[in-house]
N, C-alpha and C positions, 0 to 999 in steps of 0.2 A: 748711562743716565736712564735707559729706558728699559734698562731692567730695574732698577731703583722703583724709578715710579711705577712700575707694575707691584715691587713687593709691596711697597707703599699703599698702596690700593687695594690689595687685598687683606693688610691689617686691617684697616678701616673700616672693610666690608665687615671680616669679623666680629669686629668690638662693636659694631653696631645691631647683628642681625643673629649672630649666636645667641643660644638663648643658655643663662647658669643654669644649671640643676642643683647648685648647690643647696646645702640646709635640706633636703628632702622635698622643695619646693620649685619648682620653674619660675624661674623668673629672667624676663628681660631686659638688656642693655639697649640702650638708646630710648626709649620715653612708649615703652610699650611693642616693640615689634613693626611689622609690615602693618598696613594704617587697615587694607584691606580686611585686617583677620582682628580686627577689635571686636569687644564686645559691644552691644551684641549680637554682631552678624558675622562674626568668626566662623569655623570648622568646629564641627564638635567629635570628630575627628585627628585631632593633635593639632599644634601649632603650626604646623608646615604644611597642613593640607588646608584650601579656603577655594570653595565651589563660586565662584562666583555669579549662581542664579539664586545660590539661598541669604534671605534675609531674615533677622528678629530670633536666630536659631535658639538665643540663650548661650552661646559660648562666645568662646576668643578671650583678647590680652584687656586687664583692667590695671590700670596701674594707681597703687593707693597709699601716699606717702614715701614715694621716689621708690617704691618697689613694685615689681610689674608679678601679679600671677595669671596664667591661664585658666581660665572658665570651663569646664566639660563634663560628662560626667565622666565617673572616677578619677575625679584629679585628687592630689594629695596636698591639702591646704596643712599639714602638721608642721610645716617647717621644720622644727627644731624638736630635741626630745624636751626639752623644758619651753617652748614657748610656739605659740600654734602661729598661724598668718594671723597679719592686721587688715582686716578690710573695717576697721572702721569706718562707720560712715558712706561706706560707699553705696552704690547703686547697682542693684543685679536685680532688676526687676524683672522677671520672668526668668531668669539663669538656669540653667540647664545642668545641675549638679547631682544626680543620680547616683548614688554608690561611692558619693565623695569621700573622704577622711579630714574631716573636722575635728582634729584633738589638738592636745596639750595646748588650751587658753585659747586656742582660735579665735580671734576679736571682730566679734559681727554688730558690735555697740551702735545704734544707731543707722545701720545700715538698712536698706529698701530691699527686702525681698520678694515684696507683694508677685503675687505667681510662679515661684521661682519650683521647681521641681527637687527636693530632698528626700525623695525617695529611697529608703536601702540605705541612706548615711550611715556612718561609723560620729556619734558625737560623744565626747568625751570631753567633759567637763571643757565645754564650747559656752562661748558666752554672747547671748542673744538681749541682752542689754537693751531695754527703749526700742527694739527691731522689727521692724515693719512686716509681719510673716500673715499678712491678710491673704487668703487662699492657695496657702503654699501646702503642696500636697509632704507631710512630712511621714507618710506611711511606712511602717519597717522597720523607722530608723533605731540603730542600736544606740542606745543611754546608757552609759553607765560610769562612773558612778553619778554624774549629776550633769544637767545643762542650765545654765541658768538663765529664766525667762524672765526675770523681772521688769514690769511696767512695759511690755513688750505687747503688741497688737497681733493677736491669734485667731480675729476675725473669719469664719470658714472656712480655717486652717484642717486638716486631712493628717489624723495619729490612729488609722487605724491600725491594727496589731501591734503596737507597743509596749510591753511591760515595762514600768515606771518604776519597779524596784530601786528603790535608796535614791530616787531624784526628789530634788529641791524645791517645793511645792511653797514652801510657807510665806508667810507675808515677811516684810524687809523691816527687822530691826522695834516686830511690835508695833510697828505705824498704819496699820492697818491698811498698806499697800498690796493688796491682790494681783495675781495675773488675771490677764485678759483673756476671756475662753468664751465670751459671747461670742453665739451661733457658729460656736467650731462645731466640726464632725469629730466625737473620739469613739465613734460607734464600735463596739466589741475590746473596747479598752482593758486592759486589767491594773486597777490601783491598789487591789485587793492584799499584794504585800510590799505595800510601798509606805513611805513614812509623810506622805502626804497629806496636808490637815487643810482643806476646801474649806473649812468655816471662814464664814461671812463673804465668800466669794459671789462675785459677778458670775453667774450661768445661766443667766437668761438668753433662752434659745439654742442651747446647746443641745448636740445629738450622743448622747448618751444610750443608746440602744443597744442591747446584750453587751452594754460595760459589768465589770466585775467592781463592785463599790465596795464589796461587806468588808463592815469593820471601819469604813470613812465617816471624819469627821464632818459632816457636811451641815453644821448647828449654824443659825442665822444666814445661811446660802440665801442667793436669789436665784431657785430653779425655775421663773416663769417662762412660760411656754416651751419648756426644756423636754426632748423626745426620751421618755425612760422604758419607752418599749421593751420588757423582756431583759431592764435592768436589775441584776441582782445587788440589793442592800441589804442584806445580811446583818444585822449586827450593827449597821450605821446608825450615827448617831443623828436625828434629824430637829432637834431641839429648835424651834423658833427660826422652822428652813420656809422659804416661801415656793410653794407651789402649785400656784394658781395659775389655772389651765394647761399643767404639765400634762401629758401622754401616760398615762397611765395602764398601761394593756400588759399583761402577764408579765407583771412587775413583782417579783421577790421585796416587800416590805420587812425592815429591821427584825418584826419577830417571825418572819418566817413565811405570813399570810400573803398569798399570789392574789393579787390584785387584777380584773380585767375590767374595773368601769369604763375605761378609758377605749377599749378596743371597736 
């Protein structure tokens, strides 16, 4: 009997504290793991390792629709080859996802990111749907062919070095629905061969500084008090764009003429 109950015992222990790896994603059995190693005062260090003097780390287990993923960076949120993680909805506010891999549909719809670290990402047509990315540093991150930000809050959000080739810029369906890019940083941006049309966009306050424009559509923008320090617009089309009291210092304008009133 009392070897029973010891096997006994240790199934249990299994099914409850093993963690799957299947799908190319970690995920947990029993409602998230060891309670200690939640997000987000987990280890950002693996699943199995949890300091317990660190608090607020941004990692550990989230679990979102009876599935449990790990928070860290370079975790692999891909799931599947056709369907990325659902973190719908969820909360990873300040999350600590550095070098992650965000593809195939990764589902961040609705979710809180505000603070959250996405630095170096891998995003591949990820989908940031209504998502709360107010000062989340998305610096590095690889795009391609598309992420979509629709009606998405990009408030002080951090894209520096990005090239935005073949990503999803336009408004939803002709409804004259914009992304949200007031007073983000995409300082040294390049949109320059990207199929991106900013007409009649919200960019009031945005930091635009040695971004690469030329050739954007940026007609009916609102670039008030938008930093274009040593922005190149080449060729842009700026047709009834509002720019009152934009930054205008060794600014590249459509035909060419550098501009320093502003410096």
């Amino acid at each position: 009997m009392k070897t029973i109950a010891l096997i006994l015992s240790l199934l249990l222990l299994t099914s409850c504290s093993n963690p799957d790896t299947s799908g190319g994603v970690t995920l947990a059995k029993g409602g998230g793991g060891d309670h200690h190693n939640n997000f987000p005062d987990g280890s950002c260090k693996g699943s199995d390792k949890f300091d317990h003097y660190q608090r607020k780390t941004g990692c550990g287990w989230i679990t979102v629709y009876e599935k449990s993923y790990y928070i860290e960076p370079y975790a692999n949120l891909s799931n599947t080859i056709l369907s990325g993680a659902n973190l719908n909805g969820a909360n990873l506010t300040g999350a600590n996802l550095s070098g992650a891999i965000l593809t195939n549909l990764a589902d961040l719809t609705g979710a809180n990111l505000s603070g959250a670290n996405l630095a170096n990402t891998t995003l591949y047509e990820t989908i940031f749907s209504t998502t709360n990315l107010t000062n989340v540093d998305l610096s590095n991150a690889r795009t391609t062919p598309w992420v979509d930000f629709r009606y998405s809050n990009l408030t002080n959000a951090i894209f520096t070095g990005w090239d935005l080739t073949n990503m999803t810029f336009s408004a939803d369906g002709g409804n004259g629905v914009s992304y949200m890019f007031a007073g983000a940083t995409l300082a040294g941006i390049n949109l320059s061969l990207t199929r991106a049309d900013l007409s009649g966009m919200n960019l009031s306050g945005i930091n635009l500084s040695y971004a690469n424009l030329s050739g954007m559509n940026l007609s009916g923008a609102n670039l008030t008090k938008a930093n274009l320090a040593g922005t190149n617009l080449t060729g842009a089309t700026l047709t009834g764009t509002v720019l009152e009291g934009a930054v205008l210092c060794n600014t590249t304008m459509p035909s060419g003429t550098v501009i320093y009133s502003g410096c």
